[in-house]
Residue frames as qw, qx, qy, qz and C-alpha x, y, z in Angstrom:
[[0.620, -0.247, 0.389, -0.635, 55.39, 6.71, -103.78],
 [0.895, 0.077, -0.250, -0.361, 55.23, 3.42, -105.40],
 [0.525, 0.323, -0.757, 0.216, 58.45, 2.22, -103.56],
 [0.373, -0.092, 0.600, -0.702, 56.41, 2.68, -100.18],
 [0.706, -0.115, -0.313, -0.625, 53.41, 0.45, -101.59],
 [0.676, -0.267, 0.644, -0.238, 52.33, -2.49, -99.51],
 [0.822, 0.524, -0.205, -0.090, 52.14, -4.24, -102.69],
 [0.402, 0.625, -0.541, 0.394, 56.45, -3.80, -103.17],
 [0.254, -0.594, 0.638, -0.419, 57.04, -4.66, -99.40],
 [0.835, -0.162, 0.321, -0.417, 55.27, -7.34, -99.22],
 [0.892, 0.400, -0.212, -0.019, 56.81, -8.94, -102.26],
 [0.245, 0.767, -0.472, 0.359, 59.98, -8.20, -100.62],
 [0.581, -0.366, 0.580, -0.438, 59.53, -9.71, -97.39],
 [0.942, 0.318, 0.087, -0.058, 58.52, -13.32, -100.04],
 [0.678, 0.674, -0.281, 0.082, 61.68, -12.76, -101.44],
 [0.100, -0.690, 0.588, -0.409, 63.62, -12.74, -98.14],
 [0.707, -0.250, 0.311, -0.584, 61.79, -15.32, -97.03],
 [0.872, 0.478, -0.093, 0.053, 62.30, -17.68, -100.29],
 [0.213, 0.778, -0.486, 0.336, 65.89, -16.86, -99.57],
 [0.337, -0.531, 0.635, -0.448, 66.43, -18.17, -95.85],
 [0.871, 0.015, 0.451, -0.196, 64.40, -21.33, -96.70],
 [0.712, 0.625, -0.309, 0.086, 66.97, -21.70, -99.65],
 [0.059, 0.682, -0.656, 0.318, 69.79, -21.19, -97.60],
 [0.479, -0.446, 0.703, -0.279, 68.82, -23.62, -94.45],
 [0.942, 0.190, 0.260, -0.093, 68.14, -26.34, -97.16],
 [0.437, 0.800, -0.347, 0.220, 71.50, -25.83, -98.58],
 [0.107, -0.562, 0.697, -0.434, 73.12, -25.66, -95.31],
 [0.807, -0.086, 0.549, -0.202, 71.12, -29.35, -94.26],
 [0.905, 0.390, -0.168, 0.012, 72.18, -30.68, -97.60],
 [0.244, 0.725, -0.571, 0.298, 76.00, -29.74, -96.57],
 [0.188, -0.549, 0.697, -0.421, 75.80, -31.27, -93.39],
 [0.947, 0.022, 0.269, -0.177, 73.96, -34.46, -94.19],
 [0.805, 0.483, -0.287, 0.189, 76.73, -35.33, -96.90],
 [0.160, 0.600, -0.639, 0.453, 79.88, -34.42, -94.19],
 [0.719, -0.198, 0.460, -0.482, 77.56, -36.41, -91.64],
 [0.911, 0.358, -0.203, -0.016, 77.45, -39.23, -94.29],
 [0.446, 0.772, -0.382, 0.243, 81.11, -38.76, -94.85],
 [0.225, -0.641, 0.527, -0.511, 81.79, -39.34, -91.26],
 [0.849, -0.219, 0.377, -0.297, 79.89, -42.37, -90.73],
 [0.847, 0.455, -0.258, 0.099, 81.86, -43.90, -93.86],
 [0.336, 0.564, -0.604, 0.452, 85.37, -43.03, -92.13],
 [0.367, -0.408, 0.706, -0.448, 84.23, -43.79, -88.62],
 [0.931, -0.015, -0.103, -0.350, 82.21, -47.30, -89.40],
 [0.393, -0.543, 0.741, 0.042, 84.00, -49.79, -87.80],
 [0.821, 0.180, -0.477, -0.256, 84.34, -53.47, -90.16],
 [0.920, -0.169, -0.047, -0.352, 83.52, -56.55, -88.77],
 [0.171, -0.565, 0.800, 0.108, 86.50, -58.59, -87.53],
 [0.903, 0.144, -0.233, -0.331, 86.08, -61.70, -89.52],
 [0.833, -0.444, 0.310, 0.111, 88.35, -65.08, -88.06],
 [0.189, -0.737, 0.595, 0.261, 91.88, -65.37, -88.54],
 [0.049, 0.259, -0.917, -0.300, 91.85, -69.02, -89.75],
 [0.516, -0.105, -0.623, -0.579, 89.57, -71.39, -90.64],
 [0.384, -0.433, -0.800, 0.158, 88.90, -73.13, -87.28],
 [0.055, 0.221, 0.280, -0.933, 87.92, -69.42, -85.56],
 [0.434, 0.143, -0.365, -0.811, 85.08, -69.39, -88.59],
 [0.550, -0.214, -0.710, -0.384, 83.82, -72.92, -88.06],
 [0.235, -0.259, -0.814, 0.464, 83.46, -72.34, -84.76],
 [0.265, 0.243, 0.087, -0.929, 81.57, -69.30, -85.27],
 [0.556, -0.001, -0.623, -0.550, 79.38, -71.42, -87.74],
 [0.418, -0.179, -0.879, -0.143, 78.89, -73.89, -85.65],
 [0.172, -0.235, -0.639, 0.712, 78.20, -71.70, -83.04],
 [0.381, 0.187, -0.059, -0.903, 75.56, -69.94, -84.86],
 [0.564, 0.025, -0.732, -0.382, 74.20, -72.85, -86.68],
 [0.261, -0.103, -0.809, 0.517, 73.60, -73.99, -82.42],
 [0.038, 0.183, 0.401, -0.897, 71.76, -71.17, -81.63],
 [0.436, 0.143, -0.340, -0.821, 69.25, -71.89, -84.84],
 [0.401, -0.056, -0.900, -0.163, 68.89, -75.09, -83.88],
 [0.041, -0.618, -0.593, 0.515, 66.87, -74.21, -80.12],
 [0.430, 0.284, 0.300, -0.803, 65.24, -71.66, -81.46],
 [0.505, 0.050, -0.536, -0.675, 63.75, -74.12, -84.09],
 [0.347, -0.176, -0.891, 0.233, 63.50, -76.75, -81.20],
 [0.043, 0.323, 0.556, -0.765, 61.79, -74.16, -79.33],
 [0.428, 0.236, -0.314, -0.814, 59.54, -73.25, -82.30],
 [0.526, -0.137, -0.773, -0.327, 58.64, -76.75, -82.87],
 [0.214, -0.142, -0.840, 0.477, 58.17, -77.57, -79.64],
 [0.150, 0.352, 0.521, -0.763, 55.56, -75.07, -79.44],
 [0.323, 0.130, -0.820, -0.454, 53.93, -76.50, -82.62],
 [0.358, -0.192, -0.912, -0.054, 53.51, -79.80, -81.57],
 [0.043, -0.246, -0.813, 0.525, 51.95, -78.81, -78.48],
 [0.454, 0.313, 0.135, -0.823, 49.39, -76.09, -80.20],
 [0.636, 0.100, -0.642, -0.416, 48.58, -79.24, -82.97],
 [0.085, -0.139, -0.914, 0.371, 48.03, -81.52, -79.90],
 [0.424, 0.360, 0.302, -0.774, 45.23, -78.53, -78.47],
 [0.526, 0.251, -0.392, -0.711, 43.71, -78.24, -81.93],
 [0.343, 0.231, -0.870, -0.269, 43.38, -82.01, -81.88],
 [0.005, 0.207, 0.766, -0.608, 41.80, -82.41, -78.63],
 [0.317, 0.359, 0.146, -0.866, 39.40, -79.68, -79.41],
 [0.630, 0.039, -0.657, -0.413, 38.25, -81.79, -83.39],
 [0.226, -0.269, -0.919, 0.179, 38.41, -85.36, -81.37],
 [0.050, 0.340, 0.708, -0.617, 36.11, -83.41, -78.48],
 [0.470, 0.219, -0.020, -0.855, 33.79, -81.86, -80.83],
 [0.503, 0.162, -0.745, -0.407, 33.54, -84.59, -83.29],
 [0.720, -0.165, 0.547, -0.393, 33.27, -87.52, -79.92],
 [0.928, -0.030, 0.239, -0.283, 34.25, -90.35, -82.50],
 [0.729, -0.408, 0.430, 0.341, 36.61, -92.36, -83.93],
 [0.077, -0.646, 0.456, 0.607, 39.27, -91.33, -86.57],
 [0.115, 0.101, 0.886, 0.438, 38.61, -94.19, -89.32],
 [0.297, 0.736, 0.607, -0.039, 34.58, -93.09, -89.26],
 [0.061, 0.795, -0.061, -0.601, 35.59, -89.25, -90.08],
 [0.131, -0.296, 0.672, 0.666, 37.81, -90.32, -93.12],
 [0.736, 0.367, 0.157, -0.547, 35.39, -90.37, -96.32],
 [0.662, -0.028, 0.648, 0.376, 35.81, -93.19, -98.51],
 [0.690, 0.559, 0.305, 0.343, 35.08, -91.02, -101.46],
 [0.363, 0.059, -0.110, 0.923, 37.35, -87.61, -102.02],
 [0.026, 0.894, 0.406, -0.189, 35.80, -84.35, -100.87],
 [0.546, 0.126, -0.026, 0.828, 37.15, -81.23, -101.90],
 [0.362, -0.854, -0.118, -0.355, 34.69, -78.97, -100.03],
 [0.726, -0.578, 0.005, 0.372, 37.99, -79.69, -96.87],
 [0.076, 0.933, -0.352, 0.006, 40.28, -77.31, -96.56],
 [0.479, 0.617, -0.612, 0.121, 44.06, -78.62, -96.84],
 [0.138, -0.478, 0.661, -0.562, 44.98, -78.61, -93.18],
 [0.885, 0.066, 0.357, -0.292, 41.37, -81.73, -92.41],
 [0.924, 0.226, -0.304, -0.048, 43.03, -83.77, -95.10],
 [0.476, 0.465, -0.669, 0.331, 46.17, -83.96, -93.55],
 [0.410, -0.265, 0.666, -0.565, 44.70, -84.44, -90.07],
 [0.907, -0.048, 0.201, -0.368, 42.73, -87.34, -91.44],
 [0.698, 0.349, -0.570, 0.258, 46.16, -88.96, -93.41],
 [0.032, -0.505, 0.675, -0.538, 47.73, -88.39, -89.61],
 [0.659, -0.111, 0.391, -0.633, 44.71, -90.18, -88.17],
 [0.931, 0.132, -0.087, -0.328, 44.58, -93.09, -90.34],
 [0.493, 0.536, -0.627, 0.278, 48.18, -93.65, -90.51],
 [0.101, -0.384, 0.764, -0.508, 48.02, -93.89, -86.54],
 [0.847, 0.011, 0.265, -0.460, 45.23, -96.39, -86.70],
 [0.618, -0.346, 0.704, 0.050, 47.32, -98.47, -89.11],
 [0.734, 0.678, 0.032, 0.019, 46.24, -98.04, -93.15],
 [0.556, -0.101, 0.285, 0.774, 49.79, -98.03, -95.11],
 [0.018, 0.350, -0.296, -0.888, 50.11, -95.08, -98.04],
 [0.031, -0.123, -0.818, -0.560, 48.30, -97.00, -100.37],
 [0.183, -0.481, -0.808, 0.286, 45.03, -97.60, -98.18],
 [0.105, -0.505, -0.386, 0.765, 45.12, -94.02, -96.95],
 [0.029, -0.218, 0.469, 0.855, 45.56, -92.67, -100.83],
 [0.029, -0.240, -0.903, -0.355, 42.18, -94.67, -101.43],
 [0.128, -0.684, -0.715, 0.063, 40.19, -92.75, -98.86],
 [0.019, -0.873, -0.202, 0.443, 41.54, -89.47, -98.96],
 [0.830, 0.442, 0.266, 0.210, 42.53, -87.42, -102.07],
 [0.055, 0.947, -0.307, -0.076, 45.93, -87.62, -102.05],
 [0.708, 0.497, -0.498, 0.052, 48.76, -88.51, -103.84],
 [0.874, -0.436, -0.188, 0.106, 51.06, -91.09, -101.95],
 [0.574, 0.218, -0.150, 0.775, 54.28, -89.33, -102.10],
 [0.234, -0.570, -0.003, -0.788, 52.27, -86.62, -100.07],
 [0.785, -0.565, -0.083, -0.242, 51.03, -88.51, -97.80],
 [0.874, -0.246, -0.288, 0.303, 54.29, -89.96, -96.93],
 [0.188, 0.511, -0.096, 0.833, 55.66, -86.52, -96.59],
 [0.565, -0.517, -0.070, -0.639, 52.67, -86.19, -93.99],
 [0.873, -0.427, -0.236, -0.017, 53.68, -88.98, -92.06],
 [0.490, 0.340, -0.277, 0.754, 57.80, -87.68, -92.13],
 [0.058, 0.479, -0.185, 0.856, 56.61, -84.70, -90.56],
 [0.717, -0.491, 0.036, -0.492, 54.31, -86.22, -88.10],
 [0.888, -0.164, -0.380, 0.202, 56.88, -88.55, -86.85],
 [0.186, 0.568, -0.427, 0.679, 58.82, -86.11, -85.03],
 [0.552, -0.524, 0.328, -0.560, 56.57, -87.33, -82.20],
 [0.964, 0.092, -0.217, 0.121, 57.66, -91.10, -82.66],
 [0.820, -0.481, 0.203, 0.235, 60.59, -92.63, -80.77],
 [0.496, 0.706, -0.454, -0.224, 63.61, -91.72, -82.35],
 [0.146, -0.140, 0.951, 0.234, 65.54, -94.69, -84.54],
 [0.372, 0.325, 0.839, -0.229, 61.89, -95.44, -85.33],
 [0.041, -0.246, 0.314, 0.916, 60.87, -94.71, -88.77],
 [0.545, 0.345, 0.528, -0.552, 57.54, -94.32, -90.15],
 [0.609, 0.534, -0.165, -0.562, 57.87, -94.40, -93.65],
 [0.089, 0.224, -0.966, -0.088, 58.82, -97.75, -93.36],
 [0.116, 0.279, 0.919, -0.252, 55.82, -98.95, -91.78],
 [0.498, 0.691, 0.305, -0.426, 53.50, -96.84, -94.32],
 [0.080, 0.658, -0.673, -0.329, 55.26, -97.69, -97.10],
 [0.187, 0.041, -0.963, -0.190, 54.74, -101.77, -96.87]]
């Protein structure tokens, strides 16, 4: 009678059970690796350029395509640092040389010093001048004035005219 127990069947049924979930994990290992296998034999490779002018045209054609979208990136910069400017000038309501402190502060986040180096520069201080009211170093500041000339005329260079 003890091979009839529910006990014995039950285990049995566990054991089948343990079984089939063996098997279909087997049978998905098999067919991921021949799947694999396949994608290795069917992957196509890249046609790289026959000679060297096929490749620099591809370079230069790629090296094009980075250039608008950084033109388009900047472009949409300059125009959200314009807003942002508008928005200080219109809160503030005065003029760029009163804002600058003559002594350092370092309660200002990064981003106010460099809007007051931009601000003084366009009023007319050189590096030195600027370096006196706000603290930073002058090789920074002319760094600050590089990158803010992108709105300047080109041929027209600023770190000449902050500089002497």
């Amino acid at each position: 009678m003890e091979w009839y127990s529910f006990e014995f069947w039950e285990i049995v049924l566990d054991v089948i059970g343990l079984c089939l979930v063996g098997m279909v994990i087997i049978y998905l290992i098999r067919n991921k690796a021949a799947y694999n296998q396949s994608l290795l034999e069917n992957e196509k490779k890249p046609e790289l350029p026959k000679d060297i002018s096929e490749f620099h045209d591809l370079l230069l054609k790629s090296l094009e395509q980075s250039e608008i979208a950084f033109e388009t990136v900047s472009d949409a910069l300059k125009k959200e640092r314009r807003i942002l400017q508008q928005l200080k000038q219109a809160q503030s309501g005065g003029d760029p040389l009163d804002q600058a402190p003559a002594q350092p502060n370092h309660g200002h986040f990064p981003d106010e010093k460099y809007e007051k180096v931009s601000a003084l520069h366009r009023s007319g201080l050189n590096a030195d001048q600027i370096a006196r009211r706000v603290d930073i170093s002058k090789s920074e500041i002319e760094l600050i004035v590089k990158l803010n000339s992108e709105d300047d005329e080109p041929g027209e260079s600023s770190l000449k005219s902050i500089s002497g």
